[in-house]
C-alpha positions in Angstrom: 13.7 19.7 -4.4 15.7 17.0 -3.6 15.7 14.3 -1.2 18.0 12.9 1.4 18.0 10.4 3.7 20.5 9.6 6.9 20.4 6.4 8.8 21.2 7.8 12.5 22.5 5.2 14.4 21.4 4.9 18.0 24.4 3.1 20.3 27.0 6.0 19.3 25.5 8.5 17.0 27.0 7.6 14.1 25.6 8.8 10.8 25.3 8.0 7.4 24.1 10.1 4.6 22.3 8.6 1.6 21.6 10.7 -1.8 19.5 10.1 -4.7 20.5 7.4 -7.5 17.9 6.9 -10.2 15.5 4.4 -10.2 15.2 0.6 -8.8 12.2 -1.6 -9.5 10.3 1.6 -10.4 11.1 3.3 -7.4 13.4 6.0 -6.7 16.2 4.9 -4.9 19.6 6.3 -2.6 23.0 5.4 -2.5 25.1 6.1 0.8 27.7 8.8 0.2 30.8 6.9 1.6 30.2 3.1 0.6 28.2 1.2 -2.0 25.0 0.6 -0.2 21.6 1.2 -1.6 18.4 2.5 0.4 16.0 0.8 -2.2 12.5 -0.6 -2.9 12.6 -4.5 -2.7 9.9 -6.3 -4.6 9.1 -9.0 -2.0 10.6 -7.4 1.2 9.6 -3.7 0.8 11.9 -0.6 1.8 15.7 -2.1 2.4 19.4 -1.7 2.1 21.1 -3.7 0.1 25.0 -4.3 -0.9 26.6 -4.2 -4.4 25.8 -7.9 -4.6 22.3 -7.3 -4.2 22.4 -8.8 -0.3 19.9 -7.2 2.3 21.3 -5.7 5.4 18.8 -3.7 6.8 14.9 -2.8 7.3 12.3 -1.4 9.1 11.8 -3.0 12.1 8.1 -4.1 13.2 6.8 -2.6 9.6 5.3 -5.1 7.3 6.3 -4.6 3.4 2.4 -3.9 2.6 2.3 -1.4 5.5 5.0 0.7 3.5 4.5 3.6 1.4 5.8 4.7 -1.6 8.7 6.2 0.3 11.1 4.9 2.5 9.7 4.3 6.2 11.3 7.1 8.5 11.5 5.6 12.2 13.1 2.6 13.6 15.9 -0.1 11.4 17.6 -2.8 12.2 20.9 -3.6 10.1 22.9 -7.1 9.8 26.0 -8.0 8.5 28.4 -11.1 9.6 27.5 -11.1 14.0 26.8 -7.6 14.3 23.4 -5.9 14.6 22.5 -2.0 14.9 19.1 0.1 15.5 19.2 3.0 13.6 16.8 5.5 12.6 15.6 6.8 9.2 15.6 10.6 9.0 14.1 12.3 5.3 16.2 15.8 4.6 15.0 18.1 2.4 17.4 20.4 0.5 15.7 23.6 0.4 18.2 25.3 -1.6 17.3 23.4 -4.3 13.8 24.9 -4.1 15.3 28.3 -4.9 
């Protein structure tokens, strides 16, 4: 089965769709479809989204690294980058088909 995530933003409904891409830190990580940005496992910070350079640009807002799971934390993000801040939210999808 394999496991999807999108970051729904709130202000305008935009969506974007992240797949699976190997392992980071010992956790599985997701790269978005359309751009170079990582849904990953940070050491020290916990679930985030990083750029190619490694640079943060998002997290779970209000959710402590130690209160994450082993998964990413579905519910409420922030994002950053240059002056411009968005709250999305983390949605898991499941591709049934590949159950079959």
């Amino acid at each position: 089965m394999t496991i999807e995530y999108e970051f729904r933003r709130r202000i305008d409904d935009v969506i974007y769709r992240f797949a699976p891409d190997g392992l980071v830190n010992g956790f599985p990580a997701w790269k978005r479809v359309d751009l170079d940005i990582r849904l990953i496992r940070h050491a020290d910070k916990g679930w985030c989204t990083v750029d190619s350079a490694g640079t943060i640009n998002g997290r779970p807002w209000n959710v402590e690294p130690e209160e994450q799971g082993a998964a990413p934390f579905e519910g409420e993000w922030v994002s950053k980058k240059n002056d411009k801040s968005y709250v999305y939210d983390l949605v898991k999808l499941t591709d049934r088909s590949a159950a079959f």
